[in-house]
C-alpha positions in Angstrom: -27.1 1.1 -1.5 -29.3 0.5 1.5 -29.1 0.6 5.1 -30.6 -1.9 7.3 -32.3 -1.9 10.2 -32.4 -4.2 13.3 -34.3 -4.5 16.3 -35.5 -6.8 19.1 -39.7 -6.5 19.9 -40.4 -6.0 23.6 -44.1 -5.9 22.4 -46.5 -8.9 22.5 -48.8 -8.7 19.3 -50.6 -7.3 17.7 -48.6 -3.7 17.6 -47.5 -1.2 14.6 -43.8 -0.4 13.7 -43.3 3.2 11.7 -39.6 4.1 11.2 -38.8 7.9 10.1 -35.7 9.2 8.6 -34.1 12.1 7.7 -30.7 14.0 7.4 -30.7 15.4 10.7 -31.4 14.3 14.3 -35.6 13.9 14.4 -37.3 14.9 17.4 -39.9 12.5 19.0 -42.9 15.1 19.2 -43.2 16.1 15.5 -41.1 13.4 13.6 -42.7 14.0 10.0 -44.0 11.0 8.0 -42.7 7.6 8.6 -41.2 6.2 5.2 -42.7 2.7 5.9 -45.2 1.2 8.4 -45.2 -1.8 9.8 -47.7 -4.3 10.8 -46.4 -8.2 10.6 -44.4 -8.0 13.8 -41.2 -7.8 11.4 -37.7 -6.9 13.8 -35.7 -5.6 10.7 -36.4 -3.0 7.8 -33.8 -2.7 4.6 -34.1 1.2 3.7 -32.7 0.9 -0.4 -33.4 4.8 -0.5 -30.6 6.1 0.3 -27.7 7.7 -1.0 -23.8 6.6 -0.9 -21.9 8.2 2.1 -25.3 10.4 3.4 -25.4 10.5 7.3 -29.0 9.7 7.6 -31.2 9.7 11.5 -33.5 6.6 12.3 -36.3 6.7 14.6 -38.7 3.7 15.4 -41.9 3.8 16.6 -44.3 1.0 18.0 -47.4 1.3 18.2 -50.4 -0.9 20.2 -53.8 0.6 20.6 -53.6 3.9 22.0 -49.7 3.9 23.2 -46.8 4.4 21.6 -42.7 4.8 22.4 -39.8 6.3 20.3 -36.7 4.7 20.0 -33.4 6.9 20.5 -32.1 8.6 16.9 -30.0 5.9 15.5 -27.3 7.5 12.9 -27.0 5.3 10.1 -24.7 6.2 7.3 -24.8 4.8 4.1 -21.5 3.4 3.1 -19.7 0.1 0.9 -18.5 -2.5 3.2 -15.7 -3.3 0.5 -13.7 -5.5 2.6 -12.7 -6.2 6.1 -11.8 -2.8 8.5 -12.7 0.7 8.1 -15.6 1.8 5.3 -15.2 5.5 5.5 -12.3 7.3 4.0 -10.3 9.6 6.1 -8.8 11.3 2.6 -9.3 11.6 -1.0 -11.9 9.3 -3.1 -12.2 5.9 -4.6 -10.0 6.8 -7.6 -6.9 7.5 -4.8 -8.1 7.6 -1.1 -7.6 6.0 2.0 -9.8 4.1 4.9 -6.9 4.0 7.7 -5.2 0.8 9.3 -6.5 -2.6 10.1 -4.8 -4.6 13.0 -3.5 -8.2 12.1 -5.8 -9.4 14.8 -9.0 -8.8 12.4 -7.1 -9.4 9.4 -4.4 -11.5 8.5 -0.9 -12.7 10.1 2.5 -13.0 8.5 2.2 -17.0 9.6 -1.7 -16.8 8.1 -0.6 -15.2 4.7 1.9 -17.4 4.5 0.2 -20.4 5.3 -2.9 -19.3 2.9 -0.4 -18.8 -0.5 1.6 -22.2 0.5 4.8 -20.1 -0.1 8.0 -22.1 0.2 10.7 -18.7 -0.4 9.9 -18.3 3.0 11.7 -19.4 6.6 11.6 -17.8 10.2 14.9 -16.9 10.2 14.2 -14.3 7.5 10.9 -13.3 9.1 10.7 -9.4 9.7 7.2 -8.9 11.4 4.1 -11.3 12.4 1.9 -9.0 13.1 1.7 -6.1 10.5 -1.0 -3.3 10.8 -2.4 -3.0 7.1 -3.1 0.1 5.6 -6.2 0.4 3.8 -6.8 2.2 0.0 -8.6 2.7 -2.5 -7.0 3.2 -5.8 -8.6 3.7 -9.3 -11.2 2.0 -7.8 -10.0 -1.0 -6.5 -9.4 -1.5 -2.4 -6.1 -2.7 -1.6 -4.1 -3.5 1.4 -0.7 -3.3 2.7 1.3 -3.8 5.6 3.1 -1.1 7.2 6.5 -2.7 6.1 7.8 -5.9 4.8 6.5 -9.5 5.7 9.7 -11.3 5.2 13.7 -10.6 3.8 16.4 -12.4 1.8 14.3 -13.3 -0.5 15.0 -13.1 -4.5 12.7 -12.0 -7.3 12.3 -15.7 -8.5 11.6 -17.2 -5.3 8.3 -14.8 -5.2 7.6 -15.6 -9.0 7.7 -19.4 -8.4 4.9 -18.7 -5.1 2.8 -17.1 -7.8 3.1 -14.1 -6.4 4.1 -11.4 -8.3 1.5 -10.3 -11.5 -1.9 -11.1 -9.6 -2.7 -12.4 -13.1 -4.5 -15.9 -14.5 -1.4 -16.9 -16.4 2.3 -16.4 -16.2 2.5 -12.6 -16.3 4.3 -10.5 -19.1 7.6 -11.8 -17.7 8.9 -14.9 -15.8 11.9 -16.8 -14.5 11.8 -19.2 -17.1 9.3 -21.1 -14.7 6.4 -20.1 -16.3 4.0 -20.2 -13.3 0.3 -19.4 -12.8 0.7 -15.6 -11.1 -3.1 -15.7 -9.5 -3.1 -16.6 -5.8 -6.1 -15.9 -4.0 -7.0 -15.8 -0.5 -9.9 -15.8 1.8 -9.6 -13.6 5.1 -12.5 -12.2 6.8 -15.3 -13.7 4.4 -13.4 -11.8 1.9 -11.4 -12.7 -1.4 -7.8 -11.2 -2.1 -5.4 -11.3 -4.9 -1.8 -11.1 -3.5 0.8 -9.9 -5.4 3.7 -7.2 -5.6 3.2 -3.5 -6.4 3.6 -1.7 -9.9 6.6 0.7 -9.0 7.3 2.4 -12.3 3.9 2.5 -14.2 0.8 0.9 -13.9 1.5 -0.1 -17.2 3.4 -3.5 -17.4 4.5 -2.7 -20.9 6.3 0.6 -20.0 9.7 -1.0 -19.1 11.7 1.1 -16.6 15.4 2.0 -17.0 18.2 0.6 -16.0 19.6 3.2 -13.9 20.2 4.0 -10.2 18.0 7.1 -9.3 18.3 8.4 -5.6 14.5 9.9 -5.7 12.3 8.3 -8.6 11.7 11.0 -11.0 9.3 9.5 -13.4 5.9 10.7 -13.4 4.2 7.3 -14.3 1.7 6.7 -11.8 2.2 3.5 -9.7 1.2 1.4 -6.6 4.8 2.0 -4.7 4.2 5.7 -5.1 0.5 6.1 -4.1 0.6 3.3 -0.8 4.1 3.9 0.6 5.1 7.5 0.0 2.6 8.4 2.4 3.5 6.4 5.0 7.3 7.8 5.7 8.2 10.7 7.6 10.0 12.3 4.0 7.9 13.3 1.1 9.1 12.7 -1.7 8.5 14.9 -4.9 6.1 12.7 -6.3 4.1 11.9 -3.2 -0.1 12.8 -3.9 -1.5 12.6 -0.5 -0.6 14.1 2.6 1.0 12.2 4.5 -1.0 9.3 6.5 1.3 8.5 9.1 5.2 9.6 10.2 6.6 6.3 9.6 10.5 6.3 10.4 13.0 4.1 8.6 12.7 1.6 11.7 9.2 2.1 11.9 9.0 0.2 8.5 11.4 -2.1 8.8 14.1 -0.7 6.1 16.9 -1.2 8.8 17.4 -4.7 9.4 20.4 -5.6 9.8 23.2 -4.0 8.1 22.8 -4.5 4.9 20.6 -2.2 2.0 16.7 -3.5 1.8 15.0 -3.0 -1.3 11.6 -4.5 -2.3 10.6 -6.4 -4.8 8.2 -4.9 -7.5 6.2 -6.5 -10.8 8.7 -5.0 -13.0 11.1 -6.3 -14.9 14.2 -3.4 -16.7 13.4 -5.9 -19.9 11.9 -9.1 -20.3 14.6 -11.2 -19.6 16.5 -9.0 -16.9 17.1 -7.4 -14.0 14.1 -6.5 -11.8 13.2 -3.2 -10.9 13.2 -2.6 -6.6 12.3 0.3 -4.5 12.8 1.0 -0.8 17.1 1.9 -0.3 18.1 1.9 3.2 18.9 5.5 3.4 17.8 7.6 6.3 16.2 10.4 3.5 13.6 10.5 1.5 15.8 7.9 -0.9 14.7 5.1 1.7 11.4 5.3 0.1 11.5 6.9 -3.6 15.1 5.3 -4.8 14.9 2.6 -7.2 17.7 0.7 -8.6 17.5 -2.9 -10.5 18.6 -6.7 -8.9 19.8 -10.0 -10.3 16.3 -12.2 -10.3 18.2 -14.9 -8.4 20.9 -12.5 -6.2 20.4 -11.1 -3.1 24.4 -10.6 -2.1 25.7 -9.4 0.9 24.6 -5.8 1.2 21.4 -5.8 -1.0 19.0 -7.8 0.0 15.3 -8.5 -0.9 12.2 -8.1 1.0 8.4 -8.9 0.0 6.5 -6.0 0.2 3.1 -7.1 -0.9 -0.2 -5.7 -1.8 -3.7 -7.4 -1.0 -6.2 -6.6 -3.9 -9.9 -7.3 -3.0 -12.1 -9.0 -5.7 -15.1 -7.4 -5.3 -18.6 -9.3 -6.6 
């Protein structure tokens, strides 16, 4: 870790830079002993002593012959970028935490996603927002983002297979459509690279095949992406919800009442290899339209279930 330092010299040469730190707000009279001093005219210091998520107080001093000035305290903290938007987080930790929202603005559009994967399962008459806010996590320590609802609706299971959307994996994924397609899609936004797939909604672990069965409020304690990123964006909690709550989203709010019909999102998982695949998300003013899952046709979306793409940005980190 390492903070860095920048500033503009007002000073002709020759003069002396000294910068002090410490934990706490430093006072201009008795400062203590500068950690480095300064004496090529530089205009920017890297401090790599210094500890992850310290608040740490900066004050510069230059120096020519007998005069000196202070700068003001500047509070420097010493934090990860890890992607575009906030790099603090407002709860929890890297293993299940979260940095807050992003606007679409300073991160990515429904049009720009779209446009960056080449998707083709995809037409405006199905569009269900353009300009999402994304929620930021971490999660067993990876950062990932979501939007605060679906991008897009009346779309099947295969349509987002054949995109390459789905596994987030350099091959075809531990199931297909009979396609076979290459499930690794990356994309640049913000100087940043993202996988973008679907969320795990019944266990992290691809080869732990969910049932078959309708369940009003998802009672299996695997844990899960759909659980950890969503849950705590509705107004309900369900039973299996971690975190407090990070916003009181309503069932409008996230887009689960277009229309007439019931909305379920997609998920990685299959119910077996070759069939149904597993969905999340009922339109049910309760805690069900968030922790029901049930099971879809790859290819069907009928008249009164119908898909939506619901999907997660994972940042590769260097």
């Amino acid at each position: 870790m390492k903070n860095t330092l920048k500033w503009t010299n007002l000073t002709q040469a020759p003069f002396t830079t000294k910068i002090y730190r410490g934990t706490s707000p430093l006072d201009k009279a008795s400062p203590g002993t500068a950690i480095v001093t300064l004496t090529g005219g530089e205009s920017q210091y890297e401090d790599s002593a210094v500890t992850r998520g310290v608040q740490y107080y900066y004050l510069i001093e230059t120096i020519k012959g007998s005069e000196s000035a202070f700068s003001n305290n500047i509070p420097l903290q010493a934090l990860p970028r890890r992607g575009p938007g906030p790099v603090q987080l407002k709860q929890g930790d890297y293993n299940y935490g979260y940095f807050g929202t992003i606007p679409s603005r300073e991160f990515i559009s429904t049009q720009g996603l779209i446009d960056a994967v080449g998707s083709k399962a995809v037409s405006l008459t199905t569009r269900a927002q353009e300009g999402p806010v994304w929620h930021k996590w971490a999660r067993n320590g990876k950062v990932l983002f979501v939007p605060n609802g679906p991008l897009y609706r009346s779309v099947t299971w295969k349509q987002i297979y054949d995109d390459g959307l789905v596994y987030g994996v350099d091959g075809n994924g531990p199931s297909n459509a009979g396609a076979g397609v290459n499930q690794l899609k990356l994309v640049n936004i913000a100087g940043s690279t993202f996988k973008v797939r679907l969320m795990t909604g019944f266990d992290d672990n691809l080869a732990n095949l969910p049932p078959t069965e309708v369940v009003t409020e998802a009672m299996y304690p695997n844990p899960n992406e759909w659980n950890d990123l969503i849950y705590p964006l509705c107004e309900y909690t369900p039973t299996l919800q971690r975190m407090a709550n990070v916003q009181q989203g309503t069932r409008a709010q996230l887009l689960l009442n277009l229309g007439n019909g019931s909305y379920w999102a997609f998920l990685q998982e299959r119910v077996s290899l070759t069939g149904n695949c597993y969905v999340a998300g009922a339109n049910s003013d309760s805690r069900a339209c968030i922790a029901a899952r049930t099971n879809l046709a790859i290819t069907g979306t009928g008249v009164s279930v119908l898909g939506i793409w619901w999907p997660v940005l994972e940042l590769i980190e260097a």
